[in-house]
C-alpha positions as CSV (number, residue, x, y, z in Angstrom):
1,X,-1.2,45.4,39.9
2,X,-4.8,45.5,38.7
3,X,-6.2,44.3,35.3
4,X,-7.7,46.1,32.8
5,X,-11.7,44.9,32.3
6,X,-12.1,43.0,29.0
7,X,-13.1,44.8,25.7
8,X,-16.5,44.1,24.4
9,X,-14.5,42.7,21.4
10,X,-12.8,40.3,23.1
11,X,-15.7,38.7,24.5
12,X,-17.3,38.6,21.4
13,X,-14.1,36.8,20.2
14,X,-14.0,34.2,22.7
15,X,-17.3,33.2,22.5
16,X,-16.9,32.4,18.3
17,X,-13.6,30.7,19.4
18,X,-15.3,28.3,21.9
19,X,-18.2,27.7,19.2
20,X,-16.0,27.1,16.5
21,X,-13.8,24.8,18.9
22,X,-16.7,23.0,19.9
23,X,-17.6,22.1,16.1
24,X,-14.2,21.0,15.6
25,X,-14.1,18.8,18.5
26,X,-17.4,17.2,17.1
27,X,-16.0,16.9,14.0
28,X,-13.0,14.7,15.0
29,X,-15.0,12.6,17.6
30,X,-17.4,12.0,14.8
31,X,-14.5,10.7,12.7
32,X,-13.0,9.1,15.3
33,X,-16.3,7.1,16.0
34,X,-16.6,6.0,11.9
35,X,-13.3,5.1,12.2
36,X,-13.8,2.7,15.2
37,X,-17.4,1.1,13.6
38,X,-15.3,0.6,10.4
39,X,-12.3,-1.3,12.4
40,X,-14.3,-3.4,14.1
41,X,-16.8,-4.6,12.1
42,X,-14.2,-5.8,10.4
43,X,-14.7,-5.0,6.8
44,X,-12.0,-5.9,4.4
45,X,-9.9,-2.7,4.0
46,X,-7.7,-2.6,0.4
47,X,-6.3,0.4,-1.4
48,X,-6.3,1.3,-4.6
49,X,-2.9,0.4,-5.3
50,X,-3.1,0.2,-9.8
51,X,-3.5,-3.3,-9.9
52,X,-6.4,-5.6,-11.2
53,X,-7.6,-7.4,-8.2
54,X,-10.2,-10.4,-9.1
55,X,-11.7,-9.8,-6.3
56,X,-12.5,-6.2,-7.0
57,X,-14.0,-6.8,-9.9
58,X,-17.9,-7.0,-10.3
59,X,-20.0,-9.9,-10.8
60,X,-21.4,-10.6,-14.3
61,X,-25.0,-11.8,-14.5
62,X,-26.2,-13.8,-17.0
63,X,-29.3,-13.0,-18.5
């Protein structure tokens, strides 16, 4: 059984799919590596959930 040689197309292909997949693996280690500075600094995380929270709200200077 012998293998046909790869079409010019094909190899055109696979080399945009690793590029792309290479992006997208940045992309999520970037994330991921936001996501661990922002855990362990350890920043107060709250959600906007509707409520008034006092301590959301900013400070008022006097003049």
């Amino acid at each position: 059984m012998t293998f046909r040689p790869a079409h010019e197309l094909h190899k055109r292909r696979f080399s945009r799919n690793l590029g792309l997949g290479l992006v997208l693996g940045a992309f999520v280690v970037l994330v991921f590596a936001l996501t661990v500075v922002k855990v362990t600094r350890g920043d107060p995380m709250k959600a906007f959930d509707h409520k008034l929270d006092p301590q959301a709200e900013p400070v008022k200077v006097q003049p």
